[in-house]
C-alpha positions in Angstrom: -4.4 57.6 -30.0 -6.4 60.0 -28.2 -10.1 59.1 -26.7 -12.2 61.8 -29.4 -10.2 59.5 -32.1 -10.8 56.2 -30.7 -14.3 57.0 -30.3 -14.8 58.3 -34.1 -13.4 55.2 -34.9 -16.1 53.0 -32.5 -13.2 51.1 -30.3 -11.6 51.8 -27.2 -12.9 54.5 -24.7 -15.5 56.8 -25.6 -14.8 60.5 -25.2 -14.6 62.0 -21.9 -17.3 64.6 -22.4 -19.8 61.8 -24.0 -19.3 59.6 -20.7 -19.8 62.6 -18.4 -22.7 63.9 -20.2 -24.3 59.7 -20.1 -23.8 59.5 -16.8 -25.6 63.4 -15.7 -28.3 61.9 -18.1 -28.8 59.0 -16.2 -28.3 60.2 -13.0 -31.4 62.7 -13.7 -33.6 60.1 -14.9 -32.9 58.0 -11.4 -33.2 61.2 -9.7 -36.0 62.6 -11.3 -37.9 59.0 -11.4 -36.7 57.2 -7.7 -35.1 60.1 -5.7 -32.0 60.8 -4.5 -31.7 56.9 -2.7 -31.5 55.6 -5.6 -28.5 57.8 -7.1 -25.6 55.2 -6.4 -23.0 54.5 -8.6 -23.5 50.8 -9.3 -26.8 52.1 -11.0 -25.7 55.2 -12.9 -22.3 53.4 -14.1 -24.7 50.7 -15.0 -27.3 52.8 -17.1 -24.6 54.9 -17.8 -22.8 52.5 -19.7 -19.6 53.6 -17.5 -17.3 52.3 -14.8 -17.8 53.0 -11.0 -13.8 53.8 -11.0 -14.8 57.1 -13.4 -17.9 57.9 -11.3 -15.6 58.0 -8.1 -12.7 60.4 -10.3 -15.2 62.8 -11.2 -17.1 62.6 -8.0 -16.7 62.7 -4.2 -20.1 61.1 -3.8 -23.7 60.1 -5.3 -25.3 63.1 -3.6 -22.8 65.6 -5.2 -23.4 63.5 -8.8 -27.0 64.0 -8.1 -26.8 68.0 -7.4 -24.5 68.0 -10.7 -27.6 66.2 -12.3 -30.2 68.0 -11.4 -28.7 71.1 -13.1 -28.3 69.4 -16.2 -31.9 68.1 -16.3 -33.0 71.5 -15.2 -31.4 73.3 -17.7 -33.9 72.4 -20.7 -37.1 73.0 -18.5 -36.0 76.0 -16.7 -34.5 78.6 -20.0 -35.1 82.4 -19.0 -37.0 83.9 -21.6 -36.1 87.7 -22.8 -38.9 88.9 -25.4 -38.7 92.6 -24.1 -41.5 92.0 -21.1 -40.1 91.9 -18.0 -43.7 91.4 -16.1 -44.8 88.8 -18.7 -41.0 86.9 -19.0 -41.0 86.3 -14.9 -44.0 84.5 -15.1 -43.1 82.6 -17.7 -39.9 81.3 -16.1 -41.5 81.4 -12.6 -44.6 79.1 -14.2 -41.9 76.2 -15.5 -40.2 76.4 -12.1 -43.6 75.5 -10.1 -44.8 73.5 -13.1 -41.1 71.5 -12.7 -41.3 71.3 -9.3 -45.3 70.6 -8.8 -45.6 68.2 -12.2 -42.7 67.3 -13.3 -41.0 65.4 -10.6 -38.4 67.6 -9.0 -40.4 67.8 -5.7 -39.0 65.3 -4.0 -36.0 65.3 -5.2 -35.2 69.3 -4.7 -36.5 68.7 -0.7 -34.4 65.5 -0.3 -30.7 67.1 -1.9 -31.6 70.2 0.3 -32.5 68.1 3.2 -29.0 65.7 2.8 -27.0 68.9 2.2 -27.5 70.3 5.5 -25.6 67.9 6.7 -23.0 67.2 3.5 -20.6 70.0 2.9 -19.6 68.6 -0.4 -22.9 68.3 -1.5 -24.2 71.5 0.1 -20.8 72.9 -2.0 -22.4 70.8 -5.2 -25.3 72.6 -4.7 -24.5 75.5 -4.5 -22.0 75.8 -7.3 -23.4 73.5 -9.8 -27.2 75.0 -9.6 -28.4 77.6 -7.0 -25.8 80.0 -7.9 -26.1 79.6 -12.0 -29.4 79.8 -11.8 -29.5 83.2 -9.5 -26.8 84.7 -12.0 -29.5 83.8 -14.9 -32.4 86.0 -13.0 -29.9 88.6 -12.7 -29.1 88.6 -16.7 -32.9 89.4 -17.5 -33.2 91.8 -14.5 -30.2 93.6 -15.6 -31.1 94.0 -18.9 -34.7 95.1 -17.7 -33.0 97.8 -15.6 -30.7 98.8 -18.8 -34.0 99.3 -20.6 -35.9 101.4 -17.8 -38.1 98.9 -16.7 -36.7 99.3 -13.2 -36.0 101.6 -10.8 -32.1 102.9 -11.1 -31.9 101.2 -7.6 -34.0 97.9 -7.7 -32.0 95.6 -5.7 -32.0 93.0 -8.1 -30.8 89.7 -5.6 -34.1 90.8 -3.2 -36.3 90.6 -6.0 -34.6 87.1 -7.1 -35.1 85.8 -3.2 -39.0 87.1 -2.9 -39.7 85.4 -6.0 -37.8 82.0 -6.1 -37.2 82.3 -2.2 -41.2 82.6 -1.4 -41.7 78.7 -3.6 -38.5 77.5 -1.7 -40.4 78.7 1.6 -43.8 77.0 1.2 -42.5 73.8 -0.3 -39.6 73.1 2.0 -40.6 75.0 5.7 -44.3 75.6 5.6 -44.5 72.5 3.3 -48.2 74.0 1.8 -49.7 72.9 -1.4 -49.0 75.9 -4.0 -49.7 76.4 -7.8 -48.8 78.0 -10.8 -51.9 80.5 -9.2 -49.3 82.3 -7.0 -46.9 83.1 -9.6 -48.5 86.3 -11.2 -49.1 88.1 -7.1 -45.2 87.0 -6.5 -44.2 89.0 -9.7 -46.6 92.1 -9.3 -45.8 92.1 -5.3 -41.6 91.6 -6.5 -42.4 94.5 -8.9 -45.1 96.9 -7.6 -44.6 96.1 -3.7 -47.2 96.9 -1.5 -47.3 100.7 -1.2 -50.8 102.5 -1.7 -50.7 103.6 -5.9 -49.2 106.7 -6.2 -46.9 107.7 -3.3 -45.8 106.7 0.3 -47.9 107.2 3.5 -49.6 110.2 4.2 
């Protein structure tokens, strides 16, 4: 009998996709709530309603659980809009990015998974693959359909504008480490779109 049919009929194991998605969910509530620290697998298998042994086979570590968490707790807060706007849908996305970072909890945590992934391949790896690079590739959806529609130049080189815009937050929380706003998001979009050339040509 498989595990989807043992779990429609409420004995045995539950589905494999039910635990994974119980355990992400609790891992981002310990995350979000305690920091990274407190990401083991005694106390996600235990909120979890899982078993350490299926933590470790899907796993290497806590840390990479905790990357793999983040994205999934991201996800909800951090949807790209697309009304037809490009101006107006940047600072809407780029508002819930310093509102979830600034408000919502991910602070700490986002400084601390950096922090432990320069020195944790796996995790840095985790990272990587399970939210910095999705997340680029969703900036580069809407800014390729802007540029489809003419609302950028046939040259924009759309990964510069993605690293002055989510790059500059990155900067000042995690280097500079100054207090910043949901007041600097609409002069990172017109400086990412309009740049800093005098209105209406080059020098002269």
């Amino acid at each position: 009998m498989s595990e989807e049919t043992a779990g429609r009929r409420g004995r045995g194991r539950r589905p494999a996709a039910e635990v994974r998605a119980a355990v992400l969910a609790a891992a981002g509530r310990i995350l979000l709530q305690d920091g990274m620290q407190a990401v083991t697998f005694d106390r996600v298998a235990m909120e979890a309603g899982s078993s350490k042994t299926t933590l470790y086979k899907w796993w290497p570590s806590p840390g990479v659980l905790a990357a793999e968490a983040y994205f999934a707790q991201s996800r909800r807060a951090l949807e790209f809009p697309a009304t037809g706007d490009l101006r107006a849908d940047l600072i809407t996305q780029l508002r819930a990015f310093v509102r979830w970072l600034r408000e919502e909890g991910a602070e700490k945590p986002v400084s601390e998974l950096l922090g432990a992934a320069q020195m944790d391949a796996s995790l840095a790896q985790a990272w990587s693959e399970s939210y910095a690079l999705p997340r680029r590739e969703l900036a580069r959806e809407r800014l390729r359909l802007a540029l489809r529609q003419g609302q950028l130049r046939e040259d924009a080189d759309l990964d510069i504008i993605v690293d002055q815009l989510w790059g500059a937050c990155y900067h000042r929380l995690l280097v500079l480490r100054v207090p910043f706003d949901e007041s600097l998001v609409e002069r990172l979009v017109d400086q990412a779109l309009y740049g800093s050339a005098p209105h209406g040509g080059g020098s002269s």
